[in-house]
Every structure is written in C-alpha cells, then in structure tokens.
C-alpha positions in Angstrom: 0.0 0.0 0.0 2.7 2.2 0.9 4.8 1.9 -2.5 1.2 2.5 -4.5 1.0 5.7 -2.7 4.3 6.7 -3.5 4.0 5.9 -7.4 0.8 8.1 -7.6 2.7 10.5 -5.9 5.0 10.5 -8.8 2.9 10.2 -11.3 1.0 13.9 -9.8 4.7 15.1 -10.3 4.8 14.3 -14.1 1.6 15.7 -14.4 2.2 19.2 -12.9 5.6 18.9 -15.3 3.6 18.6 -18.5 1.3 21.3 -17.2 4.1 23.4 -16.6 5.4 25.9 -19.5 8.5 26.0 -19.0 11.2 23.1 -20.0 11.0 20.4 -18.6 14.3 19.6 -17.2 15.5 17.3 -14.2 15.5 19.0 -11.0 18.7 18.1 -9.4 17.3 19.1 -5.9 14.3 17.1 -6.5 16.2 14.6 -7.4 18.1 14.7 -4.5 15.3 15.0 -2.1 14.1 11.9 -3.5 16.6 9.7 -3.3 15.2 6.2 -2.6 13.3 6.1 -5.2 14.5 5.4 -8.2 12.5 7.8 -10.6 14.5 9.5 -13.3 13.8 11.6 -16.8 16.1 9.8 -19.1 16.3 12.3 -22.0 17.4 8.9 -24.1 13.7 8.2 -23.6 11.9 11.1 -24.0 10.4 10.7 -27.3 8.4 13.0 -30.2 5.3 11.5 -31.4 3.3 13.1 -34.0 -0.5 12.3 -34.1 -2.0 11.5 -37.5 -5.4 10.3 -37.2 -7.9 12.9 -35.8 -8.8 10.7 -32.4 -4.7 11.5 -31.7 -5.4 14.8 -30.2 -1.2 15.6 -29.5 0.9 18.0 -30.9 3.8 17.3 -32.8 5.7 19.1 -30.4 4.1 17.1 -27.2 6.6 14.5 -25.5 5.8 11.3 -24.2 7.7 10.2 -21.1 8.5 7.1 -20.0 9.1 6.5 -16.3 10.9 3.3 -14.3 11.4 2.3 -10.9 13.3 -0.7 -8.8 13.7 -3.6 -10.0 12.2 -4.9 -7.3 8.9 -3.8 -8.1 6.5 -6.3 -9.9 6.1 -5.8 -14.0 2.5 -4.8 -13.8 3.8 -1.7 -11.7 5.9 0.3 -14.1 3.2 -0.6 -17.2 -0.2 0.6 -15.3 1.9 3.5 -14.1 3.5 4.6 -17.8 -0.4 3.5 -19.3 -1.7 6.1 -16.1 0.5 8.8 -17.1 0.4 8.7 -20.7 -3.8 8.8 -20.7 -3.5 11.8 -18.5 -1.1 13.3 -21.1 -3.3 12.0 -23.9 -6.0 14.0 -22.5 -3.9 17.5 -21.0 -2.3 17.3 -24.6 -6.0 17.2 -27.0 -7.3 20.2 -24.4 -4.2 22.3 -25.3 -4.3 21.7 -28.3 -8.1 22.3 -28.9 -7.4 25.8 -26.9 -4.5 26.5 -29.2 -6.5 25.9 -32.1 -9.7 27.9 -31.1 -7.3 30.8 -30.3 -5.3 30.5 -33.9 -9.3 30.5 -35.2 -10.3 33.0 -33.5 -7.0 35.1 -34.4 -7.2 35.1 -38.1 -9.9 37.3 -38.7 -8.4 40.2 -36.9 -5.5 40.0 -38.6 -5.7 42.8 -41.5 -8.5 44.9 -39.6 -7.7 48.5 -41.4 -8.0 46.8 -44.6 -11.7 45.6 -43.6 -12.1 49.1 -42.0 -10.8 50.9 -45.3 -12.8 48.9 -47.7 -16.2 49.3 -45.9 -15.4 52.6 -44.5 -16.8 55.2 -47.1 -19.7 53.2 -48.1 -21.0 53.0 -44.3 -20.3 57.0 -44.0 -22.3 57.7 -46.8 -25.3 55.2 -46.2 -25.0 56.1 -43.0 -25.0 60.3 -43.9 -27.6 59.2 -46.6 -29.9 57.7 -43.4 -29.3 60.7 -41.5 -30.6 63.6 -44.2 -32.9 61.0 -44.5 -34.2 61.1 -41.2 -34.2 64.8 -41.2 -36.4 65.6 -44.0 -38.8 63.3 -42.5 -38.8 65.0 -39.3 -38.3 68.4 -40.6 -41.1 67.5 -43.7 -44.2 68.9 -41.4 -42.3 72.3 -40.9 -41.6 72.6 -44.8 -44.8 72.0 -45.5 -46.4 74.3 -43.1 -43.8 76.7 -44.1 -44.6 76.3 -48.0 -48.4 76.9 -47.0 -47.4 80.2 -45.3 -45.3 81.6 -48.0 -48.1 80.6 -50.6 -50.8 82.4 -49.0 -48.3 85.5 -48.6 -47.2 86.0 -51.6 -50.5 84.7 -53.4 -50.9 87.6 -55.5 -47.2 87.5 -56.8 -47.4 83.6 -57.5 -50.9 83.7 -59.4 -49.3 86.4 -62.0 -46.1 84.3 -62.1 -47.7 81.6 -63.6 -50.4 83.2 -65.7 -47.9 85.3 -67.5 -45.6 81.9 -68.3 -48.7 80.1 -69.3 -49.6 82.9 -71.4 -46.5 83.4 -73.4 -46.4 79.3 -73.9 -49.6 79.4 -75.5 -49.9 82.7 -77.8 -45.7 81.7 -78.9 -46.9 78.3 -79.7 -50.1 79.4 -81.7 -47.5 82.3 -83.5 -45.1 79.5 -85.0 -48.9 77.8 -86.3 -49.8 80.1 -88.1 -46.3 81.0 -89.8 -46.1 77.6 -90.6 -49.4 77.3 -92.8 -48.1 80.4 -94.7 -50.7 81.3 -97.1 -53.3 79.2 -94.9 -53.1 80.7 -91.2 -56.1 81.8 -90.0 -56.6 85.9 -89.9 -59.1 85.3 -87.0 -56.6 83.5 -85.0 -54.0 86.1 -85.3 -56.6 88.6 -84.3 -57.6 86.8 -81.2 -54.2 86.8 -80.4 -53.5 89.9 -80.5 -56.8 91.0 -78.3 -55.3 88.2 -76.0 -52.1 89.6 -75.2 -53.6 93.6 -75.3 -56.0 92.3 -72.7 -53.4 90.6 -70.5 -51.3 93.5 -70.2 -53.4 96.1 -69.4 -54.9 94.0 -66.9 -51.4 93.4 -65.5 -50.9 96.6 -65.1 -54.2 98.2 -63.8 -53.7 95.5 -61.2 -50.4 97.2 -59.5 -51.4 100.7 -60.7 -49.8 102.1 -57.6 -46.3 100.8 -58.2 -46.3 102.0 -62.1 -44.4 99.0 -63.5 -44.7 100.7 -67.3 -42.2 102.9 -66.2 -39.8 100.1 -66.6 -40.9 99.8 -70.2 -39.3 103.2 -71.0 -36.1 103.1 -68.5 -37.6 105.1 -66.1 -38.0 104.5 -62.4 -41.2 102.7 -60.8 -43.0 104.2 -57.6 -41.6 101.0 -55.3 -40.8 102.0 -52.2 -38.3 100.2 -50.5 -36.9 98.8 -53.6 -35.3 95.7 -51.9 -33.8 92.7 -54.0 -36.8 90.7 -54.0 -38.9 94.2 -55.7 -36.3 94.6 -58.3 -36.1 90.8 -59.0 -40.0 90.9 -59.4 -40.5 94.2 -61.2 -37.7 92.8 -63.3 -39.5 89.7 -64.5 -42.7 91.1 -65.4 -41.2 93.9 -67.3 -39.5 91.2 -69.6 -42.3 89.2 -69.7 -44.4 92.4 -71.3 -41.7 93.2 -74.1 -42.2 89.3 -75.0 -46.4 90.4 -75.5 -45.6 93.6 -77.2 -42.7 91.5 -79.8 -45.4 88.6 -79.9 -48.2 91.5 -80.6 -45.9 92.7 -83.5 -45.8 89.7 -85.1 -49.9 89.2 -85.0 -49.7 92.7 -87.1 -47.4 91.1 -89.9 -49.2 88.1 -90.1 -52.2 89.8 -90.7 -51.1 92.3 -93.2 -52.3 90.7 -96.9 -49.9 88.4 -98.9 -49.5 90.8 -101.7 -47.9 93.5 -99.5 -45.9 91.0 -97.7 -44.4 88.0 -99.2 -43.7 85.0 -97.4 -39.9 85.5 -97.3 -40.5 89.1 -96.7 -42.4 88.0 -93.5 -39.5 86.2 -92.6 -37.4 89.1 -92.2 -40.0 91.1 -90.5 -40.3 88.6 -87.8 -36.7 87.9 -87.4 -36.2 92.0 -86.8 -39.0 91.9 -84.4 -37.2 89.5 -82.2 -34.1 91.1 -82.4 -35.0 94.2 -81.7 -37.0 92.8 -78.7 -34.4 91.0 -77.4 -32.2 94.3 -77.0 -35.1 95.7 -75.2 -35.2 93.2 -73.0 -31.5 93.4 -72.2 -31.7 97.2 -71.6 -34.9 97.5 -69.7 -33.3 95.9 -66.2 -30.8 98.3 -66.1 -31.6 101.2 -64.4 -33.6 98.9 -61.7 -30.2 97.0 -60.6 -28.1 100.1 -60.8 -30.0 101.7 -58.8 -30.1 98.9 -56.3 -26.4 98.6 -56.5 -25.9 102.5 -55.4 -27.9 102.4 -52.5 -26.0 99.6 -51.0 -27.1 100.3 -47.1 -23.9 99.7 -44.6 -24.4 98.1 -41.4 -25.6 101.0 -39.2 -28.0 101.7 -41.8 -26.3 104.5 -43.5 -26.1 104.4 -47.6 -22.4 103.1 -48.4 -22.4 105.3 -51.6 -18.8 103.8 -52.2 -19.3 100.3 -52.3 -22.8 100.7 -54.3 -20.9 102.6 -56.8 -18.1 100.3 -57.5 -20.8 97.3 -57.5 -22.8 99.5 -60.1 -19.5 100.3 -61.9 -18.8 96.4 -62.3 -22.3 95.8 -63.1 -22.3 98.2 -65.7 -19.1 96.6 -67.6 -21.2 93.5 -67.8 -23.8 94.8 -68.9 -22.1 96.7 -71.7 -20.2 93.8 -72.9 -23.6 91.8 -73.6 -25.1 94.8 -75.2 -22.0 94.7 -77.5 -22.8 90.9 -78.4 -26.9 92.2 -79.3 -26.0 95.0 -81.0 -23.8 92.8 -83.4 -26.5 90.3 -83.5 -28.8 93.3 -84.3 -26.5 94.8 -87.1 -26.5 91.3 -89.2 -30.1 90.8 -89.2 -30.5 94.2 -90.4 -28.4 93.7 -93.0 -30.7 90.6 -94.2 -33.5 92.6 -94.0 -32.4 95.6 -96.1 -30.2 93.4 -98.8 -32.1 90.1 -98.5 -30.5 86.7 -97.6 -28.6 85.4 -100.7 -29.3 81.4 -100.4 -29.4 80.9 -104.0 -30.5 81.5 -107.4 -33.1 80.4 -109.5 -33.3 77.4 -111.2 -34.0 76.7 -115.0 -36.8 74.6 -116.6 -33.6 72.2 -117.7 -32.4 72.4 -114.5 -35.5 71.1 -113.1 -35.6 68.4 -115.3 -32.5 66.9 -114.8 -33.6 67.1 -110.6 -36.5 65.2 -111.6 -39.6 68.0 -111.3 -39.8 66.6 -107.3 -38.8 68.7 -104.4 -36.8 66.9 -102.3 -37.9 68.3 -99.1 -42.1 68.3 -100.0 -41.8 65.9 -102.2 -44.2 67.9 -105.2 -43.5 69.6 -108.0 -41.0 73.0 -107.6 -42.5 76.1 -106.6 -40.6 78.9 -107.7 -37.4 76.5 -107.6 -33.7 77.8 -106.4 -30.3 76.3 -107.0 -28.0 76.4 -104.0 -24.3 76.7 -104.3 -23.9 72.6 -103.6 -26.6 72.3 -106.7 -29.0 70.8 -105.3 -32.7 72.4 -106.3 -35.8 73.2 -103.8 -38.9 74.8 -103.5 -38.1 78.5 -102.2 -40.5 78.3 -99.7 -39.6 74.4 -98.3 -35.8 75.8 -98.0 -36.7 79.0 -96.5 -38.2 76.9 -94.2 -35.6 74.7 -93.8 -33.1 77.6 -93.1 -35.2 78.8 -90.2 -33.2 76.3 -87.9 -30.4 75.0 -90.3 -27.1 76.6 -92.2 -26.2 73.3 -94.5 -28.1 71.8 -97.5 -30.7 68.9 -96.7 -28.9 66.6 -98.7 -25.1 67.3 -99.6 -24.8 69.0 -95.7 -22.7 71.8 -97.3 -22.6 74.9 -95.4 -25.0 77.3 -97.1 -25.5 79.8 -94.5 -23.0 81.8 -91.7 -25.8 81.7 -88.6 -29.1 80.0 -88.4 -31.7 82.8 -88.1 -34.3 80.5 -86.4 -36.5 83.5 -85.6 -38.3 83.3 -89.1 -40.2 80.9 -88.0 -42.1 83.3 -85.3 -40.7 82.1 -82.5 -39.9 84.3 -79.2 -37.1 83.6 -77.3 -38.1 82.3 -73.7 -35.2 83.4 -71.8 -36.4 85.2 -68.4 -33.6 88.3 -68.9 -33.5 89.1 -65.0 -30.3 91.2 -65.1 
C-alpha cells in the first residue's frame, strides 16, 4: 500500500511537469530529495510522437515520457503506471491543443482589420449620412410643409401672376409659329384673337399694380416702389421682360395679318426675325436702371447708404452689362443687314435644271415652286428651303454649309429666356 501511494505520488509530479510551460528539465534538488526512489527523466527516452489520425489529439511538439522504478517492483507496476500517465497526457495534450486551435481560429480574422475598416469605410459613411438627411427631411417635412403653405398664402398675389404670364406666353408663342407655318393658310381670326389676348393681358397686368407704375420700366424710367429691396427689383424685373415678350409677340400678329401681296412670305421672314431682335435688345436694356440703382444704395451696417461700395458694385455691373449689349448689337446689325439686302441662299433654277432634278422637291416631295439652286446644286422649292433655313445653315442633302448663322427666328418664334439682369 505504501509503495502505490508513492507511485501516484510521482505520477502527480509528471503531471504538474507537462502542465508546466516552462522546459522540462530534471530537478537536481528534486532529485536529490528523493533519493530512494528510483525515478528519473532519461532524456534517451523522451520521445516526439506526431499524431496522424484525428482521435490523436497531440501536438507534434508534445513528449511522451517514459518512467521506471526498482527492479524490485513487480512488471505490472511500471506498465499501469506509464499506461496512467500517458492517458493523462493523452487527454492534457488534446485540451491544449483544442485551446491552441480555437485561439489560432479565433485570431485570423483580426489580422488585416484596417484593410476591412478601409474597404467598408466610405460606403457606411455615406449610407449612414444618406440615413441621416434621410431622417431629417422626415422630421423636418411637417415644418416645410407648413412653411410652403405660409409663404403661398403670402405672396399669393405675386405667384398667381407668375404663372399666368408663363402660361400665357407658352400658349400665344406656340399658336405664332402655327400660323407662320401654314403660310398662305393661317387663319386671320386667329391672329386677331391673339392679338386682343395679349392687349388684354397686359393692361390687366398693369391696372392691377397701378400704384407701383411698373410701365415705367418699359421706358427706362424709375417705378413708384418704395423700399426697392432685391426681392422688388427681382420681381419688377421679370414682369417687365415678360411684357416686351407680349408687345414682340403683338408685332408679329400685325405682320401676319397684313395681306400676302404686300408681304411676301420670305419678306415675312425678315420682318419677324427684326421683331425678335429688336426685342431681345429691349429686353437686355430695360433691367438696367432697376439693378443700378439697387447697386448705389447699398445700405452699410448701421443703416447708413455706403455710396462707395454701391458705386463700385454698379460700376462692375455696368461693364457686364455693356459687354452683352455689344454681343446684341452685333447680332442686331447682321439681321439688319438681311432685312435691307435680302439673304442670298441661291439662285433660280431653269426649266432644264428642273428636269435633270427630276420636277420633285426633295424636301415636300411635289413639284418645284418657284425653284432655287443652291451653291452645292441641289434644287428646292423657295419656300420648303426658307423653311428649312429657319433652324439649319447646310443643305438637306449634300450638308454643305450654305448659310453663316441660323436665323431660327423666321419661324415666329420668341425667345423664352427670363432676362432678370
């Protein structure tokens, strides 16, 4: 019983050794202390053995120890004792190297973090901004609304003639390029109605804000708008331009209804295009003297007028304004040149001429109409290419240049820009 007590003993020892980290190496003192017994680590014996099946559960770097006693112990001693200690090694040596495993798992992930971090970095920030504005609007959204509601209602007045004059221009422009289009055809009552459309809409424009005189503007003189803040200029500004658009528009309802004898359709032509011109220079002049004046009485912060920064503002202002002016008035001096000499697209055509063509219009597809020969040869109807040179400089079918600009205001059309400055 005694020497049993004494091997398990020992066999606790080897134990705690294995659980140990550091190497194992004989302990002289321990040795010593233990004399009488005859246990020993022979490093002859101590022994690597890698596992290869998956029940193994030992490192390759695990070592198995063998341990002997007397020889006067009995043979089943030393056998259960090595079988004892090798199990319990067996067993220490599959848990450490399960941990060791888990924590190699469990290590890989995190080894390129910032890489992970940079790849997904921006999208998150801007999902995650996205969310946010997101989130805003739909808190914020009963605030807009009641906010849109109260700036409707206050400026009900201003918003109602907004959109009537837009809605006006689109339909009497739109009806304009009709009519110039059936040439001979267009209706004389149309143009008529027209015309009593667009006089009726601006006098009731301006018998509804009597008081501030906007038909001042017309004739570069100053309205009766007191204070003339940005948001007065800005609106005095836009429906002054949108009146020159009716009076050019009104213009043209005049030639259209003057009889085809006196006026010719290419003669028409160059009526309208002048009209557009010339009402596209009024419109670049008429905001003038509102802005400048704005720009002068530039008001400090105390309130006082700062005379010296209005004027240089007005100065600058005024050099941009002259330098479009220049680009009109050259505009302005071609087309009146086409009106007074003509527009020299061609010349006519002979009977032979014709004939070799084929009699057939290559654009209207019926016989020639007073027929012209264009510098790449090519015949067509005076009218179709007239036409055709409202909104194109190159023959139909060749695509030689004919033509230096495109004079697309033949056609009747009004220029919708909204000249606000």
């Amino acid at each position: 019983m005694k020497l049993r007590l004494q091997n398990d003993g020992e066999s606790q020892r080897v134990v705690k050794l294995r659980e140990s980290p550091a190497t194992m190496q004989p302990n002289s003192s321990e040795h010593g202390a233990h004399s009488g017994n005859d246990l020993s680590l022979n490093p002859e014996l101590l022994t690597r053995t890698p596992v290869t099946g998956p029940t193994g559960g030992l490192d390759r770097n695990d070592v198995r120890i063998p341990i002997t006693s007397r020889s006067g112990e009995s043979s089943g001693g030393p056998s259960s004792r090595r079988s004892r200690v090798n199990s319990h090694g067996h067993s220490h040596s599959h848990a450490h190297g399960h941990n060791r495993a888990q924590l190699h798992s469990h290590s890989e992930p995190g080894l390129n973090p910032p890489d992970s971090e940079v790849d997904s970095g921006e999208p998150t920030t801007s999902f995650s901004e996205l969310r946010c504005l997101f989130r805003w609007l739909q808190k914020s959204l009963p605030f807009l609304v009641i906010l849109c509601a109260k700036l409707v209602i206050q400026h009900t007045l201003g918003l109602a003639v907004g959109v009537g004059l837009f809605t006006t221009f689109l339909y009497v422009n739109k009806s304009i390029q009709t009519q110039v289009f059936l040439q001979d055809r267009h209706s004389k009552l149309r143009c008529m109605w027209l015309l009593l459309f667009l006089i009726f809409s601006t006098l009731l424009l301006y018998y509804t804000f009597v008081t501030e005189t906007l038909y001042c503007c017309l004739v570069l003189l100053r309205p009766t708008i007191d204070p003339l803040t940005f948001w007065e200029v800005l609106w005095a500004v836009g429906i002054t331009n949108f009146i020159i658009k009716f009076l050019c528009m009104g213009i043209k309802c005049l030639i259209l209804l003057l009889p085809s004898s006196l006026v010719t359709y290419r003669t028409q032509g160059r009526w309208l295009m002048l009209t557009e011109e010339l009402a596209q220079v009024h419109q670049a002049v008429a905001p003038f003297p509102l802005w400048f004046r704005y720009l002068v009485t530039y008001q400090e912060d105390d309130g006082t007028p700062g005379f010296t920064l209005g004027i240089l503002l007005a100065l600058l202002y005024l050099i941009l304004k002259l330098l479009e002016l220049y680009k009109q008035w050259t505009s302005l001096l071609k087309t009146v040149k086409i009106f007074l000499q003509g527009e020299h697209t061609g010349t006519a055509a002979t009977r032979s001429q014709c004939s070799e063509a084929g009699d057939v219009c290559p654009i209207c597809q019926g016989e020639y109409r007073e027929p012209r020969v264009l510098l790449c040869q090519h015949i067509f109807c005076d009218e179709c290419i007239a036409l055709w040179f409202n909104r194109e400089k190159s023959c139909p079918l060749c695509r030689t240049v004919i033509t230096e600009k495109v004079y697309k205001w033949r056609d009747g059309a009004t220029s919708p820009h909204l000249q606000v400055y």
